[in-house]
N, C-alpha and C positions, 0 to 999 in steps of 0.2 A: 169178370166183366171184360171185353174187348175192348179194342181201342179203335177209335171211329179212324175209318178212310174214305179219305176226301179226294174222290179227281183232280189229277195235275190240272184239267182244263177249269176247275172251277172257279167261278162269276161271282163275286159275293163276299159278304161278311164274314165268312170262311177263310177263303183267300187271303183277304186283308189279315185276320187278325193271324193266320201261317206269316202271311208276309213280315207284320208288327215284334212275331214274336221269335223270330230268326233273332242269334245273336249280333248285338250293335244296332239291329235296324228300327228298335224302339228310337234313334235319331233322328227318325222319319216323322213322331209325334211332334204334335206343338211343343211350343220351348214348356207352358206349363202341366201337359201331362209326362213330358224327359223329366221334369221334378218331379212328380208324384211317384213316377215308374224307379228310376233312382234313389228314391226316399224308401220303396217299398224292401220289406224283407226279407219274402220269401217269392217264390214262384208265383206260389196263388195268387199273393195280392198284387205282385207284375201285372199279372193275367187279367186281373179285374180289372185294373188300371188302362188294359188294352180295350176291354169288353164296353166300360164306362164311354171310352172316345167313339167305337165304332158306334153305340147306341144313340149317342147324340148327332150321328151322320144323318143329314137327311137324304133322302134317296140320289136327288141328284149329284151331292157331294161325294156321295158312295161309289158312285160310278164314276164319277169324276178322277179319282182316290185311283182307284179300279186300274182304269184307265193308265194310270200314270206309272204304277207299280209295273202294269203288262207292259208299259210303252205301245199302246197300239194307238195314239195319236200322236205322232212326233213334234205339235205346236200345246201340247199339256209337258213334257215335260223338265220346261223350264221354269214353271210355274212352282213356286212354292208352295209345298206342304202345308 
């Protein structure tokens, strides 16, 4: 089995959950998924943990999200995660 690659320039649920699952930057979730992610034991279930919050993004959140990880609007990233 390979391993998926994903575009540096990619938009999306993708991005995010690369972005989420950099080390430390699970600090970036809500304070109650940094407990579930924290609580978790192994990798997988980190992962799911990460999977769970993107799927409850609604679109515009997501891009919002998005947004704020790329810095490509400089009045989103003061805004709280």
């Amino acid at each position: 089995m390979s391993a998926l690659v994903v575009p540096e320039k990619t938009f999306g649920p993708v991005s995010i959950f690369q972005a989420l699952s950099k080390k430390d930057d699970h600090r970036l979730l809500p304070l109650d998924f940094q407990q579930l992610y924290e609580r978790s034991k192994n990798k997988a279930t980190r992962h799911r943990v990460i999977c769970d919050f993107i799927a409850g993004m609604t679109d515009a959140y997501a891009v919002d999200f998005c947004a704020r990880l790329k810095s490509e609007n400089a009045r989103t990233i003061f805004r709280p995660f």
